[in-house]
N, C-alpha and C positions, 0 to 999 in steps of 0.2 A: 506516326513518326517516332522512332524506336531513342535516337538518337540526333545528335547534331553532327556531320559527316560533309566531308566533302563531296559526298556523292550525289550531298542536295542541295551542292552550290551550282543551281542555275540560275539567270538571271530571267522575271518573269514578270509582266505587269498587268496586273488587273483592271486595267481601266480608270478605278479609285484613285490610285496614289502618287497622282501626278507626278511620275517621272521617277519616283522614290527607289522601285527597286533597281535601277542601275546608276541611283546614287551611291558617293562614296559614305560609309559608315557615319554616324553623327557623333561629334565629338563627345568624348565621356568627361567627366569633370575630372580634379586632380589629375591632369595626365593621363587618366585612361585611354587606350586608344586599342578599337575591337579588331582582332586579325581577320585577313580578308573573309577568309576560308570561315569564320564563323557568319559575319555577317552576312555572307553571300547565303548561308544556311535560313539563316533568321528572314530574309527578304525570300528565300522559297518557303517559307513557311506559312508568311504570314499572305503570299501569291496564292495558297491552293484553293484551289476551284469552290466557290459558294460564299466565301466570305465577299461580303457587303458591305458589313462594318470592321466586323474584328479583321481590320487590316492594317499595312503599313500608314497608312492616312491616319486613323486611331490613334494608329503607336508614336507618330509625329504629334498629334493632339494631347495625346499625356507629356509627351517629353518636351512641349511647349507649355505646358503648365507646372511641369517639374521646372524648368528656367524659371518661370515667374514666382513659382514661392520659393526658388532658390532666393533669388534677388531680394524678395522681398520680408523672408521670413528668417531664409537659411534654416540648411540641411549638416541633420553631425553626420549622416555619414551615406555622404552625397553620390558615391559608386557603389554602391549596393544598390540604394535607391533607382540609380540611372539604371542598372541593370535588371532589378525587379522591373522596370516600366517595359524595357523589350522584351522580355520574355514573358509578360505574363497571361499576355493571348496567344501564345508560340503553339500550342495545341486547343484547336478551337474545333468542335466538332456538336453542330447543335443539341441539344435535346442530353448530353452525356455528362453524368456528373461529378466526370475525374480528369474535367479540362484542365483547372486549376493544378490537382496532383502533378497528372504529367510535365504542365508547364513547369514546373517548380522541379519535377528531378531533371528535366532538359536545363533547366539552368545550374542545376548543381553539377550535372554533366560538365557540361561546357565553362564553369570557371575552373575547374580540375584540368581539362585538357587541354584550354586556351590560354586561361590567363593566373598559369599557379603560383608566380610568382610576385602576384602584385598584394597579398594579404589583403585578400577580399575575404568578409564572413558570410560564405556561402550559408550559414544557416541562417544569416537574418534573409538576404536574398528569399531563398526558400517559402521562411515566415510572410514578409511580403505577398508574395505570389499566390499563396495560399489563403492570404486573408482575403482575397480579392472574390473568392467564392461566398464572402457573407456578404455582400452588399446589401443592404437594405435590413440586415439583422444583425447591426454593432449597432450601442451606445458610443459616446466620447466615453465614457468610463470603460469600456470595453479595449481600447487602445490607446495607447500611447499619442505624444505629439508627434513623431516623427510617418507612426504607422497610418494616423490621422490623415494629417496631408499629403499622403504618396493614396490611399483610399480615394479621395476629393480629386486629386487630380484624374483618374481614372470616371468619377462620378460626375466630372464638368460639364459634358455634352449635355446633360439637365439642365442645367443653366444659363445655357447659353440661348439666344435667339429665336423667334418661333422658327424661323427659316431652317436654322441648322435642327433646332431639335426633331422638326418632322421629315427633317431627310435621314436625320438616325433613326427615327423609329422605322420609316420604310426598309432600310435596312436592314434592322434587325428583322420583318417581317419578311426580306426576302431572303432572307438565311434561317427561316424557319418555315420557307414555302412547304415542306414536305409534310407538318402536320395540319390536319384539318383544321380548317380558319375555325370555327366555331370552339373549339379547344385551344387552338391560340389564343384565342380573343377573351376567353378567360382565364387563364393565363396571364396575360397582359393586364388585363383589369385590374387581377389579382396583386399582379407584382406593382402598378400604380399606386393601387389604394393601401398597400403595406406602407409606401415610402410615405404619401401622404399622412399615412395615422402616427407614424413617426414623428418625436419630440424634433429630432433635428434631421433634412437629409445628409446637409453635411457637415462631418465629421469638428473638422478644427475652425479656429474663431476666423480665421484666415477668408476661407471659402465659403462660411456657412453669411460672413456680412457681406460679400461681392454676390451671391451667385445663390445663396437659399428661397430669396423672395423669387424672383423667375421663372425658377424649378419648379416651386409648386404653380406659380401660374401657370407653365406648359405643360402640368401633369394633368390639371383640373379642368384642362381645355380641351386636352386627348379623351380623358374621359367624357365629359359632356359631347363631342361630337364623331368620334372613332377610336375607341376601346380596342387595343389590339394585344399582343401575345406573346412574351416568355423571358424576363430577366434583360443585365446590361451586360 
């Protein structure tokens, strides 16, 4: 996906995301409000074939935890943020390691051609987007508070529920059907026992007292009985 275009505004639903993609756009904070023709872009985007997780369901699960540390922490600069959260699985293509990139000039695209007149800092946007390729390799010294909790939000699915967290990891494993399990499964190991060796999984003081203790119980648990394969 070269671009964000009308050409890929069709409307399409994966199964997952109950109902989402012919939902109307989610409201952006400050007034923001996304024009049709993008978001119809963004909901085929995050529809193409293979995604499991990285879809609009996800994209609704960060930007329910973007509310909650809105409310509860507050954000300086709450429409960037909102917008780093939809775009920053906008180009998801397993196993490639310029998801991130791309997502990140697809949104530098599209606040130039959509929304140029609302003074958005497309380059924190960007920054956002792109920090979301270190998961599991920042410190809190490594980022900011703001860069913290937009990270955590993205990183919540850990902490939540055994229910929820092994329906995401299937997920993820069935959007990485195409490499040999036995390579996934190291892989997966891999990227477990990273997060585990880890002084904190997450980032700000916000996330890491609701939702650090859990995570590692549901990573300690995957390991000890199905060790599986390749990053969040």
């Amino acid at each position: 996906m070269a671009r964000i275009d009308e050409e890929r505004a069709v409307t399409v639903n994966d199964g997952r995301d109950g109902g989402c993609a012919g939902a109307t756009p989610p409201p952006g904070p400050g007034g923001l409000a996304l024009p049709e023709p993008l978001w119809s872009a963004l909901r085929a985007a995050y529809s193409e074939p293979g995604r499991a997780y990285h879809d609009l369901t996800h994209v609704r699960e960060v930007l329910a935890r973007f509310d909650e540390a809105g409310r509860d922490v507050g954000w300086r600069r709450p429409r960037e943020v909102f917008l780093a959260a939809l775009f920053h699985d906008a180009v998801y293509v397993p196993g490639r390691h310029d998801n991130e990139a791309r997502s990140a000039e697809l949104a530098r695209e599209a606040i130039a051609r959509w929304l140029p007149g609302e003074g958005l800092d497309a380059g924190l946007v960007t920054r956002l987007v792109l920090l979301t390729a270190r998961h599991g390799a920042l410190a809190p010294a490594d980022v900011d508070e703001e860069e913290a909790l937009f990270l955590d939000c993205d990183m919540a699915i850990l902490g939540s529920d055994a229910a929820t967290f092994d329906a995401y990891d299937r997920g993820i494993a069935e959007e990485y059907c195409a490499v040999p399990a036995e390579l996934y499964a190291l892989g997966r190991r891999s990227f477990f026992e990273k997060l585990l060796a880890a002084e904190r999984i997450f980032l700000s003081p916000y996330f890491r007292d609701r939702l650090e203790a859990r995570a590692r119980e549901n990573l300690r648990r995957k390991l000890a009985v199905a060790p599986g394969g390749a990053g969040s």
